[in-house]
MARZA-906408 format. One record per residue (C-alpha): y, z negated, x. Coordinates in steps of 0.02 Angstrom, whole numbers, plus 50000, padded with zeros to 5 digits. Example, Ala and Ser with C-alpha at 12.3 -4.5 7.8 and 13.67 -1.06 7.14 Angstrom:
BEGIN
<node <49775,49610,50615>>
<node <49947,49643,50684>>
end
This chain:
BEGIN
<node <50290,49952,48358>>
<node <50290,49905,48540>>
<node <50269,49741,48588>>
<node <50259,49640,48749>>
<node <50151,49520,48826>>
<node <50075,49451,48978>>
<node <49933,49554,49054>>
<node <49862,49599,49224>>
<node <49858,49778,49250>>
<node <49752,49855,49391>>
<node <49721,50027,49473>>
<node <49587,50089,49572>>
<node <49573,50241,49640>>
<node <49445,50329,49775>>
<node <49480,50338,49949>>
<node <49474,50513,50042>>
<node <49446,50610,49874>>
<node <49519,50763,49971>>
<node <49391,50748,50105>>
<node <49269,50754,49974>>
<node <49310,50908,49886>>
<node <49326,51002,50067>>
<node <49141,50928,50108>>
<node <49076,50945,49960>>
<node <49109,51061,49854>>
<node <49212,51031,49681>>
<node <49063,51018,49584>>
<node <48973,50882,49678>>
<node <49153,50806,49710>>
<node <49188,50784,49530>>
<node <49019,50714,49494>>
<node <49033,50566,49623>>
<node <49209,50528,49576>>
<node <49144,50527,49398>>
<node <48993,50415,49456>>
<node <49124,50310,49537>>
<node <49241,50276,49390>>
<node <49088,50264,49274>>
<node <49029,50102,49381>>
<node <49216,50047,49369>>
<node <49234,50057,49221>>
<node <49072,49949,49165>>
<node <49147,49814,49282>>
<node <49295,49823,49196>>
<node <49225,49798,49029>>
<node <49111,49665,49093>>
<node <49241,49553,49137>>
<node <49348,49588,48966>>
<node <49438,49707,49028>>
<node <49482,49859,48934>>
<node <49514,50054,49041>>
<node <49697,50144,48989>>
<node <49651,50296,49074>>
<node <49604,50390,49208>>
<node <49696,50501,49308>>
<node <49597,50617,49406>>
<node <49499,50501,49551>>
<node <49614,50340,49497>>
<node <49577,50208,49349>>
<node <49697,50114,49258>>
<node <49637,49939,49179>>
<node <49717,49795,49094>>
<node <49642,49615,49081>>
<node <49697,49471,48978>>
<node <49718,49364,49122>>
<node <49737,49361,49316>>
<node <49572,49292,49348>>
<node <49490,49415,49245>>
<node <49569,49552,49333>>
<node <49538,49465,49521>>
<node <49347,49442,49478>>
<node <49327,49604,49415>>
<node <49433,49686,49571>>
<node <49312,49608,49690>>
<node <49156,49661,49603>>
<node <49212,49823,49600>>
<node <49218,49821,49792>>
<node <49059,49771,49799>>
<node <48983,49866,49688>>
<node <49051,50019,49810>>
<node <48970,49935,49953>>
<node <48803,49910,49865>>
<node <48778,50050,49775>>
<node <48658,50176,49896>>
<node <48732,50339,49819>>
<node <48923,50282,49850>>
<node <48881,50194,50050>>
<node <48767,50382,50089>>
<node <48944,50469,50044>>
<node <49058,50348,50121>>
<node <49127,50304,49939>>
<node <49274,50180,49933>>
<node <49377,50132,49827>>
<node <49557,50058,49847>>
<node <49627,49937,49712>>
<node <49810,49836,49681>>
<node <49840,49726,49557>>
<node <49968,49625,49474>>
<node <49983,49478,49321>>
<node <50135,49503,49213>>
<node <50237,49539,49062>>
<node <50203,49731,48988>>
<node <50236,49837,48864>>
<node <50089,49876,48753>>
<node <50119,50053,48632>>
<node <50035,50094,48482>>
<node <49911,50197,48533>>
<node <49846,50072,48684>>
<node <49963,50154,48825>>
<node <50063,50021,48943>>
<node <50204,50018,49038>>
<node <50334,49907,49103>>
<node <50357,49819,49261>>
<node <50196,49732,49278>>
<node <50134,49904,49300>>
<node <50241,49996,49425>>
<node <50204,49842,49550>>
<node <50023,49855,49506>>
<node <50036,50033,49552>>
<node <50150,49992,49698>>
<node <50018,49862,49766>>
<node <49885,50000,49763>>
<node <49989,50121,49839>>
<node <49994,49978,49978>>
<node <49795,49953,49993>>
<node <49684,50034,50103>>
<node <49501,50078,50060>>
<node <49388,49936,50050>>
<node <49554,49824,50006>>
<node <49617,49714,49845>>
<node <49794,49692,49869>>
<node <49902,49598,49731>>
<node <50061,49471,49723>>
<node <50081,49301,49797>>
<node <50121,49261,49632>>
<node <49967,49302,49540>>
<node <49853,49232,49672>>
<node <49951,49079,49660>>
<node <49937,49080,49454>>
<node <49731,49073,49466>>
<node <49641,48901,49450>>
<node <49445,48851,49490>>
<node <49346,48940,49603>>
<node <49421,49094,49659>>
<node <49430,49222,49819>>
<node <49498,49158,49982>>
<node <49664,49279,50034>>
<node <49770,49341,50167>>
<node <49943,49349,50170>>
<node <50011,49520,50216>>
<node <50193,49486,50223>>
<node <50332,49561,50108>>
<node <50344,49728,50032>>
<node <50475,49825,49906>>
<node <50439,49848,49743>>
<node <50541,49980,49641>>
<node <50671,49867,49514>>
<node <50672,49707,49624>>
<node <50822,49665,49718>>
<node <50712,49545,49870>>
<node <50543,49604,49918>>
<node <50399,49517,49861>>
<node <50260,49418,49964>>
<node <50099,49494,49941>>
<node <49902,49489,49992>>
<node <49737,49539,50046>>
<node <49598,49460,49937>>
<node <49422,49434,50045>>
<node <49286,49497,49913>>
<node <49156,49514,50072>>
<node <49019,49392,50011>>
<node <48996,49352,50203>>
<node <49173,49302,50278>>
<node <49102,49263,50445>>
<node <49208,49328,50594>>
<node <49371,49352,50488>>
<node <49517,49241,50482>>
<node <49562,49164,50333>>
<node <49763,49111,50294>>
<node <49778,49036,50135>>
<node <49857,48904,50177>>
<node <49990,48991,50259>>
<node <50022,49083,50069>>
<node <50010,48939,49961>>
<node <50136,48862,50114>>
<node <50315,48845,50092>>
<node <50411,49004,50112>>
<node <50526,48944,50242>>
<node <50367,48945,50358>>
<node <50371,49128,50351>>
<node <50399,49181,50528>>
<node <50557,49342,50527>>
<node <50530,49471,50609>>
<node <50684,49625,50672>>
<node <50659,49786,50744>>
<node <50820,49862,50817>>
<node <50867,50049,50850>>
<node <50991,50121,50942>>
<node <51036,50324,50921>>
<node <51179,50361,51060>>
<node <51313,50224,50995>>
<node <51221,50169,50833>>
<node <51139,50005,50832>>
<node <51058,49944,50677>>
<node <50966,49807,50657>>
<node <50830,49783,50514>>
<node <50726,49614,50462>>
<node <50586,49591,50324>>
<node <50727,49598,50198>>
<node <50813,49766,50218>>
<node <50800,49898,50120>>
<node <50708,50060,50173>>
<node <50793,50119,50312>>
<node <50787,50321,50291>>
<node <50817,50455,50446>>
<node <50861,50629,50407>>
<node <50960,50787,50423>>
<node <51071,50724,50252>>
<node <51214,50631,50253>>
<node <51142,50498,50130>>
<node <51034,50444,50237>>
<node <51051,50288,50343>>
<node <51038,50398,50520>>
<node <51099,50570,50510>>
<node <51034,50689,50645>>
<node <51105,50879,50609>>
<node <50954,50979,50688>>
<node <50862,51142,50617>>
<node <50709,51062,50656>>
<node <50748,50875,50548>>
<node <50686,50909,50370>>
<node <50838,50831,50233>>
<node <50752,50660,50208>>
<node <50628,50673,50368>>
<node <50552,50479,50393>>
<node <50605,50312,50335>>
<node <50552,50143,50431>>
<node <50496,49987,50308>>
<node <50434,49808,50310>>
<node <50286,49811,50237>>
<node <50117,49728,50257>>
<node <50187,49611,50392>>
<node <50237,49761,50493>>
<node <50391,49883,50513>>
<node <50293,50043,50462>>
<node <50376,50229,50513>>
<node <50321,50343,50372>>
<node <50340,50543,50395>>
<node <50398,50648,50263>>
<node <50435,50798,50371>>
<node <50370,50982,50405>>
<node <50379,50952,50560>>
<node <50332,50778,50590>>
<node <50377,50636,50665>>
<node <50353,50598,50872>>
<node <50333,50420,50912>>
<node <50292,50334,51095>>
<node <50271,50156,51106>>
<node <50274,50076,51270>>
<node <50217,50191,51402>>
<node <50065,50294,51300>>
<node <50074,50444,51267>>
<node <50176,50514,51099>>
<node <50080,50516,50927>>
<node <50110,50644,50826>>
<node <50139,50561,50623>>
<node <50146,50684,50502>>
<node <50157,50634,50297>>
<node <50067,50479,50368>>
<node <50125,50308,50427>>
<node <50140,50223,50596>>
<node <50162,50025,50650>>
<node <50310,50000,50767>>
<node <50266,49868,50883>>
<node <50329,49807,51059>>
<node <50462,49926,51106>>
<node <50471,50115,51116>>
<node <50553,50283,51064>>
<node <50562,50404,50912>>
<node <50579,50593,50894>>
<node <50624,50688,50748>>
<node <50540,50832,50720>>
<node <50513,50886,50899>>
<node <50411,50831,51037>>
<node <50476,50709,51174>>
<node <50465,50859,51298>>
<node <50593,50971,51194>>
<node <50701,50855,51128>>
<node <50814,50759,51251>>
<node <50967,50741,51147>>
<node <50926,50642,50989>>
<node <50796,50513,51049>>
<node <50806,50347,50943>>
<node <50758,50205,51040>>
<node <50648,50056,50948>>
<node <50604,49854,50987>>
<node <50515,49750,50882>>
<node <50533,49569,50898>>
end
């Protein structure tokens, strides 16, 4: 029988595991992935944790409580930054967690929402990051790791998006800037942010609370542009990590400028919008003059 209960779930997986395999070989690249979750793992366990499963280079723990899981994320990052084998090879490792209700099967497997946003918040890290919830961080008690916020982001089955943040597991903080007062601060502090577009008479604006805002040759999406060379569901623009992000799911890539520089090509990869600037849908600047979408971030 399935039952349900609180829990924080966390997932770790290595950074640049397909850089690996094309500089190492597949031998040696399973064998330091396997070193990796090996040393994972034993953290895990070490702070009471117990491992689901593993998934190729990605790890999948539960912990009885937030704190357990927090302690044992930031150990983990250490233990990557410690370890000579992992720093020679450039190891990392990039981790998300989340404390909350989930669904526990017989044979050990869980699921539920506590674990799609603990997937989601991983999907959000970068290497060398912890990211989880506001509302975790704000469940832990005694002596724990200082944070910073990193804005909103969606999670899949929530209506609003959720506040979420950056947990500072470097043992020396010195030079970095610490905001956790700023999270544990009212939320009417939080500073909005817009970005507006314009595509010939369109105008749309979006803020830190719209939904993902999707460009493509389709007519479902939010922009349609009818052009051989704009893939069905080519880009889609989203708050996220205190930033409007651009994120290209093309063949042919994405074309941004911002400002005067000169265009960057973003291709199944994601781009901050800031200041002011222009978009291209899968064709440079210099061949496309007709569907340029115009961008300003305030």
């Amino acid at each position: 029988m399935n039952t349900s209960r609180p829990q924080t779930i966390l997932f770790a997986d290595v950074s640049g595991s397909t850089r690996l395999f094309e500089t190492k070989g597949d031998q040696e690249a399973r064998r330091l992935i396997a070193a990796v979750l090996d040393a994972l793992t034993k953290i895990c366990q070490q702070h009471g944790g117990r491992v689901i499963k593993t998934i190729g280079d990605e790890i999948m723990c539960t912990f009885p409580g937030a704190l357990n899981g927090v302690l044992a994320a930031c150990d983990m990052q250490r233990k990557m930054g410690r370890e000579i084998e992992f720093v020679r090879d450039s190891l990392a490792v990039r981790i998300g967690l989340h404390h909350g209700d989930a669904l526990e099967e017989a044979d050990g497997d869980v699921y539920g929402d506590a674990v799609n946003t603990a997937a989601r918040m991983a999907s959000l890290a970068k290497r060398e990051q912890v990211v989880t919830t506001a509302a975790t961080y704000d469940s832990l008690s005694g002596k724990v790791p200082e944070a910073r916020s990193l804005g909103k982001a969606r999670v899949s089955g929530k209506l609003l998006p959720i506040e979420i943040v950056d947990l500072v597991w470097q043992e020396d903080t010195s030079g970095m800037t610490m905001v956790q007062s700023a999270i544990r601060g009212p939320a009417a502090a939080e500073e909005k942010a817009t970005l507006r577009l314009r595509h010939r008479a369109q105008q749309v604006t979006l803020d830190t609370e719209s939904k993902p805002f999707s460009m493509g040759r389709e007519p479902s999406n939010q922009l349609t542009i009818e052009a051989d060379w704009v893939s069905r569901t080519h880009a889609m623009i989203e708050y996220k990590r205190g930033h409007f992000m651009i994120a290209d799911r093309s063949t042919n890539g994405t074309y941004v400028r911002i400002g005067d520089d000169d265009e960057i090509k973003v291709h199944r990869d994601e781009l901050h919008l800031r200041k002011a600037g222009t978009i291209s849908l899968g064709q440079s600047f210099d061949v496309n003059t007709g569907d340029i979408i115009y961008f300003e971030a305030d």
